[in-house]
C-alpha positions in Angstrom: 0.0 0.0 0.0 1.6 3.5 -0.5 2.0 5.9 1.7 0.5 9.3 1.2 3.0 11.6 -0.7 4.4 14.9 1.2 3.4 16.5 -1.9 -0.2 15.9 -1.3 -0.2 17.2 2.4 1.7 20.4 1.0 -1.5 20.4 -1.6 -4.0 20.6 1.3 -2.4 22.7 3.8 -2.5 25.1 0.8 -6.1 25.0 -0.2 -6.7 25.8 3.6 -4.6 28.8 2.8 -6.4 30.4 -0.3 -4.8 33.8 1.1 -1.1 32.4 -0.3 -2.3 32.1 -4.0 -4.5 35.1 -3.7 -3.7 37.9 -1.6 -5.8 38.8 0.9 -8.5 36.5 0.2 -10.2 34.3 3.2 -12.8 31.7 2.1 -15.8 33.5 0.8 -17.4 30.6 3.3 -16.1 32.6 6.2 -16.4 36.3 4.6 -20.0 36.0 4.1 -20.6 35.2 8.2 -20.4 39.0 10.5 -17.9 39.0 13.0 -19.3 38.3 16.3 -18.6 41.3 18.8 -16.0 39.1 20.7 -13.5 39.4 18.1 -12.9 43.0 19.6 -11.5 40.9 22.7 -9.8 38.3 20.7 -7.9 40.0 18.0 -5.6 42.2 20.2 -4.8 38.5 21.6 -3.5 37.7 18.5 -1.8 40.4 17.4 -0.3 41.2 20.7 4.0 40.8 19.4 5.3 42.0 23.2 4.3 39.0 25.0 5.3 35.7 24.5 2.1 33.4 24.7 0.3 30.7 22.8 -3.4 32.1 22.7 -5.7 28.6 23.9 -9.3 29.9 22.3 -12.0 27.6 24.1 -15.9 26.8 23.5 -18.3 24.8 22.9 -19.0 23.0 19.5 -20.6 25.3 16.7 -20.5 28.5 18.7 -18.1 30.5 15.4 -14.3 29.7 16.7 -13.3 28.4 13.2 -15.1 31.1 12.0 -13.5 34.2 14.2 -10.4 32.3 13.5 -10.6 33.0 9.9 -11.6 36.7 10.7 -8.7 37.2 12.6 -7.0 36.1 9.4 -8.6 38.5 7.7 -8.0 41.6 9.6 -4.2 40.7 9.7 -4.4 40.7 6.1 -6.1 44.0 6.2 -3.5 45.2 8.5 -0.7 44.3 5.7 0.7 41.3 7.3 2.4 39.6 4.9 0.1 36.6 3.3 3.1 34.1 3.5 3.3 35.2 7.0 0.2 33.4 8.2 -1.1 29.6 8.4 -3.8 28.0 9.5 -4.4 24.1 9.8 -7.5 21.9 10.7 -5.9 19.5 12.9 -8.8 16.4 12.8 -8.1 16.2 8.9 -7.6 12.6 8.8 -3.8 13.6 6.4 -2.7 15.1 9.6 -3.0 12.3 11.7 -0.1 11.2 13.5 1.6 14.8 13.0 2.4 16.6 15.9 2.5 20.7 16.0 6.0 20.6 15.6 6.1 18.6 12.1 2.9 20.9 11.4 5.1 23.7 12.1 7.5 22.6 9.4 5.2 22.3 6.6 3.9 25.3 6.9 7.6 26.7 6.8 8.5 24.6 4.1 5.1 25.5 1.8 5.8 29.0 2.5 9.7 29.9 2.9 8.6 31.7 6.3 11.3 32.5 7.9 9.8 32.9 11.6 13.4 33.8 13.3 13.6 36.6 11.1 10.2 38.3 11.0 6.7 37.4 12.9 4.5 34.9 12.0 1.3 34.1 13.0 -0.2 29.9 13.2 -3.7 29.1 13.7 -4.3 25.3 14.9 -8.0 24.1 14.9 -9.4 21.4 16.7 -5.9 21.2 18.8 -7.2 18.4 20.9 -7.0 15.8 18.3 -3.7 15.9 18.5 -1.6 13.8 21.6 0.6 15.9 24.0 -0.7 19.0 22.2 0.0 21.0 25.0 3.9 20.3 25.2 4.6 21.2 21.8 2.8 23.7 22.0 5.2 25.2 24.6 8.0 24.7 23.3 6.9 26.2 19.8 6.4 29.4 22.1 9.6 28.5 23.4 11.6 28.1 20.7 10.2 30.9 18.3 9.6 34.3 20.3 8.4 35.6 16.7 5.8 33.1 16.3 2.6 34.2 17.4 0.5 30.6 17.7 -3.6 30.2 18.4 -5.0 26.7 19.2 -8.3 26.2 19.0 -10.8 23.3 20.2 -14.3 21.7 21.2 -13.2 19.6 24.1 -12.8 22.4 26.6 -12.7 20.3 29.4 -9.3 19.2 28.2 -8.0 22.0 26.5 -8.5 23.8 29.9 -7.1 20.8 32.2 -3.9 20.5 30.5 -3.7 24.4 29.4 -3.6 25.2 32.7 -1.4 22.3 33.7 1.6 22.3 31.1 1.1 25.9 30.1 1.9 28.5 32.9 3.1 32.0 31.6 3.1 30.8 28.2 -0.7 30.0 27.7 -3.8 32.8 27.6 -6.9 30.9 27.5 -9.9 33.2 25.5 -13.5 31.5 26.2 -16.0 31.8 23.0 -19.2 31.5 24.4 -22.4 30.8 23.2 -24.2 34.0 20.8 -25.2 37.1 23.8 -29.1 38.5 23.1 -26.8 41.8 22.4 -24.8 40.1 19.9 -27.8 38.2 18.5 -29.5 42.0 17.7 -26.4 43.0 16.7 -26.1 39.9 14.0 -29.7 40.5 12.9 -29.3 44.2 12.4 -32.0 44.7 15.2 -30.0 46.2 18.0 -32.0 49.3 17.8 -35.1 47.6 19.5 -33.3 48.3 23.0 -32.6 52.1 23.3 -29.4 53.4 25.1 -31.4 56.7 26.8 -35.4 55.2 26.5 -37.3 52.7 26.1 -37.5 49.8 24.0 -40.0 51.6 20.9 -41.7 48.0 20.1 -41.8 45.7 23.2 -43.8 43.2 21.2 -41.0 43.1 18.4 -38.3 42.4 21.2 -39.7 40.2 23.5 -40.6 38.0 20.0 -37.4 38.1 19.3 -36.0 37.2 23.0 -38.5 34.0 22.8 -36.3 33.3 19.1 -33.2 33.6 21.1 -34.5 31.2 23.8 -35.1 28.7 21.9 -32.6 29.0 18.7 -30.3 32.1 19.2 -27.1 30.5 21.3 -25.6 29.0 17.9 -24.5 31.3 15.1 -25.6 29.0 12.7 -29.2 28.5 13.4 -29.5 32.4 13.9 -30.5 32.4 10.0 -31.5 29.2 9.3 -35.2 28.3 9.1 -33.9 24.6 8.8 -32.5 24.5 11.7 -34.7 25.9 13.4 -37.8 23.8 12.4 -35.5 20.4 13.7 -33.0 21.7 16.5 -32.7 18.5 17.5 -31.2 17.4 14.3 -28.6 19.8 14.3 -27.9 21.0 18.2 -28.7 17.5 20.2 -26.9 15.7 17.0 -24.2 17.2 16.3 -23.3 19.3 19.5 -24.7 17.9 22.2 -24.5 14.0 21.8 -20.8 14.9 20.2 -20.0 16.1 23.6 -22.1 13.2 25.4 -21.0 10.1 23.2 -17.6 11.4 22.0 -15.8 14.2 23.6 -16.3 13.5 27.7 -15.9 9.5 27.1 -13.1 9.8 25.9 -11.4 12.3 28.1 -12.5 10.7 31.3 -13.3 6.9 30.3 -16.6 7.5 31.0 -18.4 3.7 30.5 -21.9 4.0 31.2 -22.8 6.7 28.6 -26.6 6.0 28.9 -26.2 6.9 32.3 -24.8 10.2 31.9 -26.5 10.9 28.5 -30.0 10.3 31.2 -28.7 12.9 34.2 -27.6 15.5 31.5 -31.5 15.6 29.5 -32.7 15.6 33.8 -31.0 18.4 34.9 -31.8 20.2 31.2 -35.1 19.7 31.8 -34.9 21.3 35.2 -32.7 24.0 34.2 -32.8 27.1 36.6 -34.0 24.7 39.4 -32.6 23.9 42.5 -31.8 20.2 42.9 -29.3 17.9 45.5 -27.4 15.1 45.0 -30.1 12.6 47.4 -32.6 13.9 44.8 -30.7 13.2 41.8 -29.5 9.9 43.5 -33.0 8.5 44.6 -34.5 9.5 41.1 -31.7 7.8 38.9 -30.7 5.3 41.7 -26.7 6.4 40.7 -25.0 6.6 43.5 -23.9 10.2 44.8 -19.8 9.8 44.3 -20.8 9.3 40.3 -23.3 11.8 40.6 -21.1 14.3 41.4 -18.3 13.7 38.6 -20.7 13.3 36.0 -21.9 17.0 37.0 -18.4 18.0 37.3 -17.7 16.7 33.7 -20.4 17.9 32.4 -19.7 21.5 33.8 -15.7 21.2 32.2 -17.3 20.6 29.0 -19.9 23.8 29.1 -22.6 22.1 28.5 -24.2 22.9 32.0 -23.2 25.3 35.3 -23.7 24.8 38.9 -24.7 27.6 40.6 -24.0 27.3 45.0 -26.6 28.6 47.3 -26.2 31.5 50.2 -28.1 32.8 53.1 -30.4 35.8 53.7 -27.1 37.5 54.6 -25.1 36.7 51.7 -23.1 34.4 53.0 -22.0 30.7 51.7 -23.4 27.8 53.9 -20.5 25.6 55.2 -22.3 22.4 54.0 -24.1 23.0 50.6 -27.0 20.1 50.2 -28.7 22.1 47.5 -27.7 24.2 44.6 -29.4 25.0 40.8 -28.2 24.1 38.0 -28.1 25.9 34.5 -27.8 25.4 30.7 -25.2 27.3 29.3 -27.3 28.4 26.4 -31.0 27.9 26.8 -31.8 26.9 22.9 -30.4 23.1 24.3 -33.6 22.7 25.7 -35.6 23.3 23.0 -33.1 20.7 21.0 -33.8 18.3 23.7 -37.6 18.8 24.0 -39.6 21.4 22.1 -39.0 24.8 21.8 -41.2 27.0 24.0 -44.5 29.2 23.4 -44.1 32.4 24.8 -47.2 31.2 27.6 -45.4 28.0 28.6 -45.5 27.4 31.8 -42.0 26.9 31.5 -40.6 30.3 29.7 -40.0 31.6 33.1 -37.4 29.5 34.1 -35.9 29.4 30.2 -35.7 33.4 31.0 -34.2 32.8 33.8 -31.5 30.4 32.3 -31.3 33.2 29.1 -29.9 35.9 31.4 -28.0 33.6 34.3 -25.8 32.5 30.7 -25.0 36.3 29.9 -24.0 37.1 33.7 -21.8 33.5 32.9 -19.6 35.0 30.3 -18.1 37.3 33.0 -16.1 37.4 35.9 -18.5 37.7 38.6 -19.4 35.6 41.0 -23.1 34.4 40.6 -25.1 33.1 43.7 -29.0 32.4 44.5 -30.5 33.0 48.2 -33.0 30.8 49.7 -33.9 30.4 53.6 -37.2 29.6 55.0 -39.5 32.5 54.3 -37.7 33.6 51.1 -35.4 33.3 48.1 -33.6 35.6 45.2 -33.3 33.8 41.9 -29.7 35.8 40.8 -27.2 37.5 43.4 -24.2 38.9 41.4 -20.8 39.2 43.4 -18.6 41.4 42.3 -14.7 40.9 42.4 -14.0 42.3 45.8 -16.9 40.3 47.4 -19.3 42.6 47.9 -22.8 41.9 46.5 -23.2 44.2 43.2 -27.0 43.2 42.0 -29.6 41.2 43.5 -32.2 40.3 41.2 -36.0 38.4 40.8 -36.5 36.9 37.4 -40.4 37.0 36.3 -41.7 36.7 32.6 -44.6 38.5 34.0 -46.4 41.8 34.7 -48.1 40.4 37.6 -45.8 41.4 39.7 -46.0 45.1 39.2 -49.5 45.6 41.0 -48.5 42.9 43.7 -45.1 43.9 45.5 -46.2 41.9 48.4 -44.8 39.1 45.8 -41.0 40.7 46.2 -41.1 40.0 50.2 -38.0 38.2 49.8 -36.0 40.5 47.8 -36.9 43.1 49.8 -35.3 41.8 52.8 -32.5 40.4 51.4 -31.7 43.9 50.0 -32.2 45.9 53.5 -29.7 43.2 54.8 -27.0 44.3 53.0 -26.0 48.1 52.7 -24.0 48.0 49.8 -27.5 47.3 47.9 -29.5 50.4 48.0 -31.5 48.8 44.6 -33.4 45.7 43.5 -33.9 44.4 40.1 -37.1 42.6 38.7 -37.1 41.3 35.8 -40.5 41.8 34.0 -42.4 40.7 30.6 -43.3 44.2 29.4 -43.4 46.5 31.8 -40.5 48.7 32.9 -41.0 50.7 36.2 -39.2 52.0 39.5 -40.6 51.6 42.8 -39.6 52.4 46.4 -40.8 49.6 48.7 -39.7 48.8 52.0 -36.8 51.4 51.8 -35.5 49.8 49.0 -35.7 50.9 45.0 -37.0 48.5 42.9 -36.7 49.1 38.9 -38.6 46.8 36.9 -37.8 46.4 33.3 -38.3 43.5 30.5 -36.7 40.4 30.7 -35.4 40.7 27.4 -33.9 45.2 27.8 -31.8 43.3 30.5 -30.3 40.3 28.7 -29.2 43.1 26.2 -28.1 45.3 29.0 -26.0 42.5 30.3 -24.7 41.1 27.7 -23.4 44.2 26.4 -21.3 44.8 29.2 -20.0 41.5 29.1 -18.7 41.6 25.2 -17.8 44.8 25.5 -16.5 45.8 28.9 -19.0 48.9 29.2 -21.9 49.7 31.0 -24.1 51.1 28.7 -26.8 52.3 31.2 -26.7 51.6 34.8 -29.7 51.2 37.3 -29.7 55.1 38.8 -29.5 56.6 35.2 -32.5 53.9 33.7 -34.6 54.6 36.9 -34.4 58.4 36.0 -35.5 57.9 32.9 -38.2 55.9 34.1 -39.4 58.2 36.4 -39.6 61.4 33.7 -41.8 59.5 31.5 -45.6 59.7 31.0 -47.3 57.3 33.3 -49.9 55.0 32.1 -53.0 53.2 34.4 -51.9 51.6 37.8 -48.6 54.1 37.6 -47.0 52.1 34.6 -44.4 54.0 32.2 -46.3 53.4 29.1 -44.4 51.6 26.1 -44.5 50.2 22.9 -46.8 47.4 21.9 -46.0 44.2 23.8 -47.1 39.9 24.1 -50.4 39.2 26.2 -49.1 39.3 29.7 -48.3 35.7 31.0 -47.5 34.3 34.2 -44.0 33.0 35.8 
């Protein structure tokens, strides 16, 4: 049998290159998809010549890291770095196998006469986890070339995390690609004028339609324009994403036997995203016994598929034993993958809502809690990074609340137990609105106007309206029946 010809390797690492033969052309495959807002974050990463590290780019399958891989490319290009200059390989190719970075490396030296002592070059590596002891060669590429500016990319996170951090102190910046924001979903659809910077949103109706959308379809960049994919999720998210990750990715990684098993506890605890569960439950339902339990969770958390959230008390503070906790979705379309995607009047929108913005606070740095005692419970406490408690927040996909405060006894006291927290947040389905009960200011604004809100200040490190300057805006407008600020068009009001 022969043996595939160098030659023919050469071949194909240059049609993954079209930018070689024609100068400062990326695939029209990729130039035709709009940058997600996180390449702002991600390109000074790669372009960044001062410090010598190997950028580790991380996330889930299908969430556009080929994709702002390529449009990276393309701004260097823009930028006049030399074409020649840059590679880019798709490790799981099967003419790659047994080829490690370094012998990568060399043929993309050899196809293009870089010479990377003499002037910077930049290396893309997709789907890096393919490849054994990535994470060594990797080092010493950063090692051994200080010109070389290397990115590896891949799926598995829990591994490319585990042995990033492992093997690659002070030479390794991980970058986490999330799931699609609501903000960068608007912003992809042209429709990020819905939510106002200084107002209200002009056509409530229009947004919160397209906040149910995003629920259900909007975490994957693909399925944002695809009525295919949005008519069978589960062919394309539970398929290829989710039972990847399930049957594949986490087996293989931790020798996972009992796939069924896991495969059961993960569609469980989707089912019951936002709610609050404990291992005795989970382990009297499925009759696994705790000790698996709790890896399977853990794995399934390293692989972002799912995120434990730990409970504190009416003061804020953690308990020393924790017996319950909630557990979320990272993006709340899996669900409707899983299931069915969900009628605005579900019964079960309001804890999808509740998943939706939990998954923007989750791109960030803070620290996100839930309280629940005896007489009371807050669905999202935010931390910030010196420990002090920065929101605390009720999520409702209703209006009900408005005319019945008596409803927010809870979050009322947990807010006049802490100083710092001078203001509330309720979450509402179309009514925004600012309140003092109980000593405490309470604004209420849609559930969807504060998934933007977040997730705008998560891609883009700004705060583009902040509770005292909304709540003055909300107090200067007209004021309809029952003390309402009146508002565009909106749903028929539904219940939590």
């Amino acid at each position: 049998m022969r043996e595939i010809p160098r030659e023919q390797i050469l071949r194909r690492l240059a049609a993954e290159n079209p930018w070689w033969e024609a100068p400062h052309q990326v695939s029209s495959l990729y130039r035709e998809w709009r940058p997600r807002p996180y390449l702002e974050l991600f390109y000074p990463l790669v372009a960044e010549s001062e410090v010598r590290r190997a950028v580790v780019l991380m996330g889930p399958r299908r969430v556009g890291k080929t994709v702002m891989i390529h449009h990276a490319i393309a701004r260097l290009l823009e930028r006049k770095v030399p074409p020649q200059s840059i590679g880019y390989v798709s490790v799981d190719h099967p003419l790659y196998n047994g080829l490690g970075l370094e012998e990568l490396f060399q043929l993309f030296a050899e196809a293009t006469q870089a010479d990377v002592r003499e002037r910077p070059a930049y290396l893309f590596f997709d789907e890096v986890q393919y490849l054994r002891d990535w994470e060594a060669h990797l080092k010493s590429l950063v090692d051994s070339y200080p010109r070389l500016r290397v990115v590896a990319s891949g799926s598995a996170a829990a591994a490319l995390r585990l042995r990033s951090q492992e093997s690659g102190a002070g030479r390794f910046t991980d970058f986490l690609l999330p799931p699609l924001t609501f903000y960068e979903y608007l912003e992809l659809l042209e429709e990020a004028d819905l939510v106002q910077a200084h107002r209200p949103s002009p056509n409530i109706g229009r947004l919160n339609q397209r906040f149910v959308d995003y629920l259900n379809f909007g975490g994957y960049p693909e399925a944002l324009f695809s009525k295919e994919i949005q008519a069978d999720p589960g062919r394309f998210i539970k398929s290829d994403i989710i039972d990847k990750v399930l049957l594949r990715d986490l087996p293989s990684l931790y020798g996972i036997q009992d796939v069924q098993e896991l495969n059961s506890l993960f569609t469980t605890l989707a089912y019951n995203t936002a709610g609050e569960v404990s291992l005795d439950e989970l382990s009297k339902g499925s009759g696994v016994a705790k000790n698996t339990l709790k890896r399977y969770i853990e794995y399934l958390e390293a692989a972002f598929l799912i995120r434990v959230v730990h409970r504190v008390r009416r003061n804020a503070q953690r308990f020393q034993r924790a017996t319950h906790f909630k557990v979320y979705l990272t993006n709340p379309s899996m669900r409707a993958a899983l299931f069915a995607p969900l009628l605005p009047d579900d019964p079960a929108m309001g804890h999808l809502v509740e998943t939706g913005l939990f998954s923007q606070w989750a791109h960030g740095d803070q620290r996100i809690h839930y309280a629940r005692w005896n007489r009371g419970e807050v669905d999202l406490v935010v931390f910030g990074q010196a420990g002090r408690v920065e929101e605390a927040t009720e999520v409702k996909w209703s209006d009900r609340v408005v005319v019945h405060p008596e409803e927010l006894a809870g979050l009322i006291d947990f807010c006049r137990r802490r100083p710092e927290l001078g203001w509330a947040q309720v979450t509402t389905r179309s009514v925004l609105d600012v309140e003092e009960i109980g000593g405490v200011t309470v604004l209420f604004q849609p559930a969807a106007e504060v998934c933007y809100e977040v997730g705008f200040t998560q891609v883009t490190g700004k705060v583009r309206r902040g509770l005292r300057e909304l709540s003055q805006i909300v107090r200067t407008r007209p004021r309809g029946p029952r003390g309402k600020s009146t508002g565009g068009d909106s749903l028929p009001p539904g219940e939590d």
